[in-house]
N, C-alpha and C positions, 0 to 999 in steps of 0.2 A: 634570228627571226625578226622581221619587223611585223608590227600589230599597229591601226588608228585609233586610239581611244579620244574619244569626243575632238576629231577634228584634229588628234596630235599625234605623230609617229614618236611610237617608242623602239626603241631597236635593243631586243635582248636576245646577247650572245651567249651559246653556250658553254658549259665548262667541258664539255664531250665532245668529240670528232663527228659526233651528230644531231639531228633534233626530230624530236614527233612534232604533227601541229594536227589539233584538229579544229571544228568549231567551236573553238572556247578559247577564252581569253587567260592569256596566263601572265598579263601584267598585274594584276591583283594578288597572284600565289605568289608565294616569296620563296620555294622551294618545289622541287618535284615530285615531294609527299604531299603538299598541300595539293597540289595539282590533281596528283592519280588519283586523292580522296573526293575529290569535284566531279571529275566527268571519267566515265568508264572507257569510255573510248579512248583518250588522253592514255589512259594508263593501263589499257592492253599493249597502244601502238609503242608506249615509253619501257615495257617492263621486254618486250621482244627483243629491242633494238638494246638496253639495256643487258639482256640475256645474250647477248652473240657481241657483246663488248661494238654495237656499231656497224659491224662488218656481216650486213648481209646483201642478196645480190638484189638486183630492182625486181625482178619476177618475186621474190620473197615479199621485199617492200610492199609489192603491188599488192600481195595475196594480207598483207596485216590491215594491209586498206581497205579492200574488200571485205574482212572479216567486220571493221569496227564500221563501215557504214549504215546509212538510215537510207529510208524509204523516200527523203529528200536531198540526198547526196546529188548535188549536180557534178560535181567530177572528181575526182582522186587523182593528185601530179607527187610522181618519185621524180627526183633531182639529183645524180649524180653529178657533183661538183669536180671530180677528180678528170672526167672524161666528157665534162660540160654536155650531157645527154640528160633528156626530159622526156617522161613516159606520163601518157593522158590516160586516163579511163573517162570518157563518157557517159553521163546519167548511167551510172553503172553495171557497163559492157565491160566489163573487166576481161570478158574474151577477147575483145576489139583494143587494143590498147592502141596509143597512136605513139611512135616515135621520133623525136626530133633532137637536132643536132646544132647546139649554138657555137658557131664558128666565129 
């Protein structure tokens, strides 16, 4: 995951085959307990994906996104890196999802 803290990329990789992001900054936690204890949403989307070891399919993804968003959510993107496919939700059309294909 890359994050700009004041103007700076920091790029922090995972130790798991996956990552949650939400809007919260996780270069400040030094851990994924520190994390889940900060933001609820962090650590709904971290304990699912952590619960299914990684491997869940993007219509699931999509639905942990829709569960942890706000009434300011402007979009929720799942990324399958395996099959380079990117699923959109829209100010929170999660029925509407938009799918694309980076070739």
């Amino acid at each position: 995951m890359v994050e700009y803290i004041a103007g700076e990329m920091k790029v922090l990789p995972s130790s798991h085959p996956w990552q949650a992001s939400t809007n919260f900054s996780l270069t400040y936690s030094p851990t994924a307990e520190s994390a889940k204890s900060q933001c609820w949403r962090y650590k709904e989307a971290y304990e699912v994906l952590e619960g299914a070891q990684g491997s869940i399919t993007e219509e699931a993804a999509m639905e942990v996104l829709s569960s942890v968003s706000q009434s300011g959510t402007r979009w929720s993107m799942v990324y399958n890196l395996t099959t380079r496919e990117v699923r959109v939700a829209m100010g929170r059309k999660y029925d509407q999802v938009l799918e694309f294909s980076l070739d």
